[in-house]
N, C-alpha and C positions, 0 to 999 in steps of 0.2 A: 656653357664653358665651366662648369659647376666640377667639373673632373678635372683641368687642366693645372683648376687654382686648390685641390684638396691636395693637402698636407702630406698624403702619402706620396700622389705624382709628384708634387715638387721636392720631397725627401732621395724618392728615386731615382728623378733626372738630375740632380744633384750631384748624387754619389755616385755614380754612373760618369757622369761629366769628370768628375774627381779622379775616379779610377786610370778611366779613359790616360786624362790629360799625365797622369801619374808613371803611366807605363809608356807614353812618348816622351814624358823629358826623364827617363828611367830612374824616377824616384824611388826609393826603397818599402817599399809597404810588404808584408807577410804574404807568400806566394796564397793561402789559401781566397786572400781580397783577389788577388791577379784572376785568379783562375775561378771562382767562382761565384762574388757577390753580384757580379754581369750579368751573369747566368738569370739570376734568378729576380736583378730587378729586369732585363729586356722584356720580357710580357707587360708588367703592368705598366711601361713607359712607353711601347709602342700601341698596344690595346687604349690606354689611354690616348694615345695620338688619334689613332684612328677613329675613337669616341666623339671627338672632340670635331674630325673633319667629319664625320658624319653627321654632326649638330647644326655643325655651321653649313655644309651645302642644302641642309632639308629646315633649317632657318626652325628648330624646334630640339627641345633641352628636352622634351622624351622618348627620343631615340636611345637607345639602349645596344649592348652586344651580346646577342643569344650566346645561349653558353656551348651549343653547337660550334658558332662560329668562334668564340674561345678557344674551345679545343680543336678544334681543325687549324687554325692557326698555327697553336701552339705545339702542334703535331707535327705542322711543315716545318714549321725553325728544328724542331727537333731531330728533323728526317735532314732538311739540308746543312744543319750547321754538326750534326754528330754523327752522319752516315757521308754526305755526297761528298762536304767539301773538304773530311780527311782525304778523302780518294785525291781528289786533284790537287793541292794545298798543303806542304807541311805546316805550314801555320796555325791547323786547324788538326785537334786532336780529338778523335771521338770515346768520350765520357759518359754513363750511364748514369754520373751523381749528376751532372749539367743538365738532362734527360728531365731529369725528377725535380731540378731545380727551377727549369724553363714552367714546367706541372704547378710549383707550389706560387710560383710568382704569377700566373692565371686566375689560379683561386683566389688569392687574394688581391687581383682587380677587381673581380666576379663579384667577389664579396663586396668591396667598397661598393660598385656599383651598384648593387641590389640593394646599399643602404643607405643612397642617391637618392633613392626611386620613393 
């Protein structure tokens, strides 16, 4: 559980949590937070999730996430949250900076996690 409780996951589900909660009870924060610091904490808050349920079902702290499956992840959110579901969804507007944001917010799980290990 070594990922769940490092300072960056709980920094990120935090503000992430914050943002969230900010734009339901439509608080005023600088549209660039709205629209993009999401972006680029969802990889390392859900990579982290998934880190963390993969520890706990194989009941071993050196399970790790190939960077393979980093990026393939980080590929799908990229494919469905900036290509599928502007199609169906005005809610949802497809971004190129979000793209590269979804990219950097991987890396730098990748990286905490490699410095885990």
């Amino acid at each position: 559980m070594k990922i769940i409780k490092h300072p960056v996951f709980i920094i990120s589900a935090l503000m992430a949590l914050i943002i969230y909660m900010s734009q339901r009870f439509q608080l005023p924060l600088p549209n660039w937070i709205y629209f993009y610091v999401n972006n680029f904490l969802c990889m390392p808050v859900v990579l982290g999730l998934c880190l963390a349920i993969i520890r706990r079902l194989k009941k071993t702290e050196n399970s790790y996430v190939p960077l393979v499956v980093v990026l393939g992840l980080t590929t799908y959110f990229a494919i469905y949250f900036e290509w599928f579901m502007p199609q169906i969804s005005t809610r949802y507007t497809a971004d190129i900076i979000d793209i590269g944001l979804y990219y950097l917010g991987a890396i730098l799980f990748f990286s905490i996690q490699k410095r885990l290990f």
